[in-house]
N, C-alpha and C positions, 0 to 999 in steps of 0.2 A: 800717248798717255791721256786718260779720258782726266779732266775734271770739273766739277761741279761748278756752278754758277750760280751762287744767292741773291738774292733781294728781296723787296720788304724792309727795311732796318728805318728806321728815321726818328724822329724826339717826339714822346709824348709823355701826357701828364700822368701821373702816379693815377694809377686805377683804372688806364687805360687800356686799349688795345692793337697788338699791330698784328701783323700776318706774314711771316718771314715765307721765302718762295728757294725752293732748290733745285734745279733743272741739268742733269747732267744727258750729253747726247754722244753717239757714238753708234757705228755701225754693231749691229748682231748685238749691243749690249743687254747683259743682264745682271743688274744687281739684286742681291739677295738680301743684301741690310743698307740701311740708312739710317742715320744719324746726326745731331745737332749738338756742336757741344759751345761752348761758349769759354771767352777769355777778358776778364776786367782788367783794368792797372793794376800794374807791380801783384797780380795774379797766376797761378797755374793754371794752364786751359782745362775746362771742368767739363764732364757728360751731362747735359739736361736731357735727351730722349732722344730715342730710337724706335725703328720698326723693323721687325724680320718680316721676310717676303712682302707680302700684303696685309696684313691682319696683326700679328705679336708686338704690341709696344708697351715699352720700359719706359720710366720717367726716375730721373733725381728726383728725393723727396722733395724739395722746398718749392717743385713746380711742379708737384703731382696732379694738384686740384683746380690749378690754372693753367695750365700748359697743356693742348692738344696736338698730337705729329701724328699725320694721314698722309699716305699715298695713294695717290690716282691708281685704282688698278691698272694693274699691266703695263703700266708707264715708268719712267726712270724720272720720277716729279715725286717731291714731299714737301709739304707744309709743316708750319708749327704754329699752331695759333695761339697768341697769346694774349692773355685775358689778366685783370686785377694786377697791373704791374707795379712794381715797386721798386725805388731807388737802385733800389741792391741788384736788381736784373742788369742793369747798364751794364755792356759788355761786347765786347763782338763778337760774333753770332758766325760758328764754323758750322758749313755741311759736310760729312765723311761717308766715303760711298765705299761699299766689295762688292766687287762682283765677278764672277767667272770669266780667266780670262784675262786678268787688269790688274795692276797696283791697285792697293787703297789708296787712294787720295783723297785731300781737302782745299775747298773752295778758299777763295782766296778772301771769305769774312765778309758780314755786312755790321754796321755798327747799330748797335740800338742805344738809345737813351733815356730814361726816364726821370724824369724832374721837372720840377714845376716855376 
């Protein structure tokens, strides 16, 4: 069972910036989507952004205009950059991988924080 490995998460101030990191490895593998979803307190776990293959990314509105997810081509690596943050982002920060070959799975979360 492949699964992802996040990091990046830690406390910044409202307006700041972190850089979450997703690293899944595995022999021959190939994922066709990635994903970042997120889960606050006493919350459902929510979709903030995706990318298919290399190129196609989706974002939840309320991080559309702050929120960047890139994949290294050709690699099994995604970021999510995130810019102008705001209380309400605080949450932990899930990766969800498919790929050919494999269950979906999800990393085991990194925590973000923002507050001042």
């Amino acid at each position: 069972q492949v699964q992802p490995v996040e990091s990046g998460g830690g406390l910044v101030q409202p307006g700041g910036s972190l850089r979450l990191s997703c690293v899944a490895s595995g022999k021959d593998l190939t994922l066709y989507y990635m994903a970042w979803y997120r889960q606050a307190p006493g919350k459902e776990r929510e979709f903030v952004a995706s990318v298919v293959n290399d190129d196609f990314a989706s974002y939840e509105e309320s991080v559309k205009d702050r929120f960047t997810i890139s994949r290294v081509h050709g690699e099994n690596t995604v970021f999510l950059q995130m810019n102008s943050l705001k209380p309400e982002d605080t949450a932990v920060y899930f990766c969800y991988i498919q790929g050919y070959g494999i269950k979906p799975a999800w990393g085991q979360g990194t925590q973000v924080t923002v507050s001042s």
